[in-house]
Each structure stands twice: as C-alpha cells, then as structure tokens.
C-alpha positions in Angstrom: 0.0 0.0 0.0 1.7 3.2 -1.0 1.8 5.6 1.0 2.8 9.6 0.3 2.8 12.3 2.8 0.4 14.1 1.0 -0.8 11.4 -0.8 -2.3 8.3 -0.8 -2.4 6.2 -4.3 -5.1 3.5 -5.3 -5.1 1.7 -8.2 -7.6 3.9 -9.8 -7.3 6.9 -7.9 -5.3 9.0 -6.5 -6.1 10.8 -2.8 -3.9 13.9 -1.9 -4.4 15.4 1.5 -2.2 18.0 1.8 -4.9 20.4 3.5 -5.6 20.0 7.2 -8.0 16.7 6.9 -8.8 13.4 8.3 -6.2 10.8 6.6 -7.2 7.9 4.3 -7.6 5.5 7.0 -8.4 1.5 7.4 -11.9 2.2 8.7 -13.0 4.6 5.9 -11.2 2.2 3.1 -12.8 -0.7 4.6 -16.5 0.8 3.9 -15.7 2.0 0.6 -15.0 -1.5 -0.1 -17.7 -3.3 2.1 -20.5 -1.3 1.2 -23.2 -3.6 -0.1 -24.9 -3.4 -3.8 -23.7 0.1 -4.9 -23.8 -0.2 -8.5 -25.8 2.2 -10.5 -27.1 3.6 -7.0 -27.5 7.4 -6.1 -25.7 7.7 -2.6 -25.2 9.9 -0.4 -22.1 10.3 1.4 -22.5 12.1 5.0 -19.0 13.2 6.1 -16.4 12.6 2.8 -13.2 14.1 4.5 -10.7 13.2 1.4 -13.3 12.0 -0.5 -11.8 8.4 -0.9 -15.1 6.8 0.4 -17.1 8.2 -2.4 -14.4 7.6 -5.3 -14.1 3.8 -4.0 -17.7 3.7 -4.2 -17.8 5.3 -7.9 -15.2 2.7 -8.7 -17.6 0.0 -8.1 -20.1 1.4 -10.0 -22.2 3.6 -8.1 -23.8 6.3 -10.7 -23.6 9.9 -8.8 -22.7 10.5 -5.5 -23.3 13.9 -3.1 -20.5 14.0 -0.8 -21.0 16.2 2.1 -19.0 17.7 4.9 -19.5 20.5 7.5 -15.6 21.2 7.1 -14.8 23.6 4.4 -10.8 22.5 3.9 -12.2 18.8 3.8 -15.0 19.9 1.0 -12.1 21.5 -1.3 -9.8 18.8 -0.5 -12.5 16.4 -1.5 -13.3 18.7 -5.0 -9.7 18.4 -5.4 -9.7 14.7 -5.4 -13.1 14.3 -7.4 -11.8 16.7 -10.3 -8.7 14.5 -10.7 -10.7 11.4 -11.1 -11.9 9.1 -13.2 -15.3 9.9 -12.1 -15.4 14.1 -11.6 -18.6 14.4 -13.5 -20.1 11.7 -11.3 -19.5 13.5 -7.8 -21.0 16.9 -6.5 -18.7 18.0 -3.0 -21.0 19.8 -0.9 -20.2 22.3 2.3 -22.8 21.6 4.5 -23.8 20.1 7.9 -26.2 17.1 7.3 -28.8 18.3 9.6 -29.3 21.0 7.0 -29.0 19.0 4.1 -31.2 16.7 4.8 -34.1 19.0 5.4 -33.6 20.3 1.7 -32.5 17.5 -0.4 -34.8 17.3 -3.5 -35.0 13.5 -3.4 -34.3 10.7 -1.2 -31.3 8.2 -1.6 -30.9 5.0 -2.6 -27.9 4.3 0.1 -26.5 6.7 2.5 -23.0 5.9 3.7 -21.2 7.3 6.4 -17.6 7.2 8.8 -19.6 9.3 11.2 -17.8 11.2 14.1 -17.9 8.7 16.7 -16.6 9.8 19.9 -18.3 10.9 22.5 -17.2 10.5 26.2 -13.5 10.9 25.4 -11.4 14.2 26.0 -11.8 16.5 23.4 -8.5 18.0 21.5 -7.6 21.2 22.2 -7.9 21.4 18.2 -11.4 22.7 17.6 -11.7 21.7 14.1 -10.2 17.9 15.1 -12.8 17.2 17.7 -15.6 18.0 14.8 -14.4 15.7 12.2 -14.0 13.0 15.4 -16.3 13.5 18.0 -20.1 13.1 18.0 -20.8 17.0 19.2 -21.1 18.3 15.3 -23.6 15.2 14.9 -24.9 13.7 17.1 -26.4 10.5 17.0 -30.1 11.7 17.4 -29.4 14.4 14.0 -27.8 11.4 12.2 -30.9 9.6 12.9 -33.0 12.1 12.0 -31.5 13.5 9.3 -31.8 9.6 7.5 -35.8 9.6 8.3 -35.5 12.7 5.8 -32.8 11.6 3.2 -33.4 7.9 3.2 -35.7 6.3 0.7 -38.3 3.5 2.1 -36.6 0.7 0.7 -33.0 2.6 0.8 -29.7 1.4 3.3 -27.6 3.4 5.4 -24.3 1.7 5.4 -21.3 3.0 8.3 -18.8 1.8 10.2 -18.3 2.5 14.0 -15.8 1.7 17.0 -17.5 -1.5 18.4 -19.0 0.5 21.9 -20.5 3.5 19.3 -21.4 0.8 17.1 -23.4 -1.7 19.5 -25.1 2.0 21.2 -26.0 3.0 17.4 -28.0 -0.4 16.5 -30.1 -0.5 19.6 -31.0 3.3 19.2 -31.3 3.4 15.3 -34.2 0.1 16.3 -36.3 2.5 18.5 -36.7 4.8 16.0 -37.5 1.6 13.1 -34.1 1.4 11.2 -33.1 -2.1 11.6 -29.2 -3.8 11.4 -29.2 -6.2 8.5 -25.9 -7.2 7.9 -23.2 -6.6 11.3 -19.1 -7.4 10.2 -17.4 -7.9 13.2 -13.6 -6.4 12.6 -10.7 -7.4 14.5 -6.8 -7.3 13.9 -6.0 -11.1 14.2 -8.0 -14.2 15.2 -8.9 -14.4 19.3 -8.3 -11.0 18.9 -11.1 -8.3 20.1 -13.6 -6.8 18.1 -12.5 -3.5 17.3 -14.8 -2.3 14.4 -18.5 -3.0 12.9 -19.4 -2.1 9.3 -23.1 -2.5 9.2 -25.9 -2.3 7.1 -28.8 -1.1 8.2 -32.8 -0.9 6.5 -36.3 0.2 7.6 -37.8 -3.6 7.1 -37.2 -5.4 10.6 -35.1 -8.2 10.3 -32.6 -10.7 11.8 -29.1 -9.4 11.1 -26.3 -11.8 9.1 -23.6 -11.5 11.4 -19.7 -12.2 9.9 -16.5 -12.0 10.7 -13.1 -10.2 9.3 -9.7 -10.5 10.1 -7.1 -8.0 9.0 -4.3 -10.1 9.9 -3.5 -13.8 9.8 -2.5 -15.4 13.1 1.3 -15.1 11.6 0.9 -11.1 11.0 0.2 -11.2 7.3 -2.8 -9.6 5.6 -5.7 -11.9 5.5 -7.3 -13.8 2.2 -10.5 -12.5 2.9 -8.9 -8.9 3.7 -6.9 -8.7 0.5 -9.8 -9.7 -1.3 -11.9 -7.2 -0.3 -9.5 -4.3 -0.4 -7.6 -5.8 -3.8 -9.7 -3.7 -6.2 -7.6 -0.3 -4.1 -5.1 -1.1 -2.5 -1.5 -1.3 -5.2 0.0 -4.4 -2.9 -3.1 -6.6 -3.7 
C-alpha cells in the first residue's frame, strides 16, 4: 500500500491530503469496499473528508454521489480529489452540515454511507476543528438519525462503520426509532483478537441481522485472504 505524505495512491485513484484533513484511513477504506450493492445507486455520502469513500464507491459502479462535509478544507480537498478522477462528473462535493442538508434534499437516496464522528465520552483535543471531524458534538447520534428519516428512501440502506462500543449503542438506538441492522461485520486485527470495528448495514424492514467476521491479519501477521480480497480492487499491494 503506497503511502505519500500528502498522498495516498489506489489503483484507480489518487487521494492527496495536503490540507488539514482526516487521513485515508483503514476504517473509511474498509467501507468503501464493504458497502453492499452500490452499482448504479444514487448515494449519499454524509462526512467525505478526502473523499476516498465516495471515489471507492464510484469505482464499483455507483452512478452519482453527493459528498457532504460540515468542514470547508475537507469539502475542497474532496473537490480536489473528485476533479482529478476518473469519475469528476459523477460527484458533487458539498459544504454543509447534514442536519441542514437533509431538510432540503430534492429526493431521497438510494444508500447513504457514512464514517460518522464517533466519539463521545472521550477528551476532546484542544484542536477545535479535530474534535468536529471525530467527535459526535457536530452530529450527534439523534441528527444522524434524524437526518436519514429525511434523506433515506423507504426501501434505501444506510451503510457505516463504527468503533465497536459506538457501534453496539448506534443499533439498539437506530431500532427504536424503526431502522433495523441487517448485515453486522465484526472487525478485529487477528484471530482471538477483540472486536475493534462494525461495518453494518442497516434498512427500515425489521429483520434478523447476518452477522460475519473479518480479520485484517492472519495469526502469523500477514494480511488476511479475505482482507486482501476485499480491499484488492484499491489497494497497489493486492
């Protein structure tokens, strides 16, 4: 996997983030890649930092995806990305908080994906614009939940992934309020090891979850089968 310091290169794409952003990172690579039937969808994406997310998803197939972000330098970092892309006139970069987007969208989404700011009892950063990309203040979990009731479709998916705390706290709640896990992938490092992520899946029909499993690692320290394969479409070592 090559890595730049301002620069992160995929087979197909390219992800520079020189400007003061959120770094391509396992969790957001690992959605782009996991993210259930995308092709020929209209998605949204709810927080695009670099933008890698939605350009692994337009890579797959997806047909147009909005790309939001309540950060301004991630937004042009993002536009910076798309325009260099296979897929620029696929992508709109958008400079908004989803709470606000949601309420004037002109049409719900198929699939809304997300790497959503997650934390939310640990100690904020002295950096003000680091503890809204990460922490849960600039969107919380009740606005995220809301603002899907407005931008999700009836038959459409909200796909994310979360730390595995978050992540447990976010199915329960998201239930109460009728959006249902359907598909749970419980991440961890190496076999034995603990959980650390969950990509899920989640729909408005109620439903028994299909719950899997996903090693990064083999026992022995080298990427997994099933990780390579997932991430081999991206990723220049696979």
């Amino acid at each position: 996997m090559t890595r730049g310091r301002d620069y992160f290169q995929f087979k197909q794409f390219t992800v520079h983030q020189r400007r003061d952003v959120m770094r391509v990172n396992t969790d957001g690579v690992l959605l782009g890649a996991w993210t259930p039937d995308v092709t020929r969808r209209r998605i949204l994406e709810v927080g695009t930092g670099t933008g890698v997310i939605a350009l692994q998803l337009l890579q797959r197939g997806a047909q147009w995806v909005d790309a939001i972000d309540i950060d301004l330098e991630a937004c042009l970092q993002a536009r910076e990305n798309a325009a260099l892309s296979p897929w620029a006139s696929q992508i709109e970069v958008v400079h908004s908080p989803f709470q606000l987007f949601a309420e004037t969208c002109d049409a719900p989404y198929d699939l809304v994906v997300s790497n959503p700011p997650y934390y939310v009892d640990s100690l904020p950063s002295p950096n003000a614009r680091r503890n809204q990309m990460r922490h849960a203040l600039s969107l919380p979990t009740e606005d995220l939940l809301g603002g899907l009731e407005l931008s999700l479709s009836p038959s459409g998916r909200f796909v994310a992934v979360f730390p595995l705390a978050e992540g447990s706290a976010f199915v329960a709640q998201a239930a109460g309020v009728g959006l249902y896990c359907s598909r749970q992938v419980a991440v961890a490092d190496k076999p034995q090891g603990a959980t650390k992520r969950l990509l899920c899946e989640f729909r408005r029909e109620r439903c028994t979850p299909l719950v899997e499993e996903l090693f990064i690692h083999n026992a022995d320290g080298d990427y997994s089968a099933e990780y390579r394969a997932l991430t081999a479409p991206f990723y220049l070592d696979f």
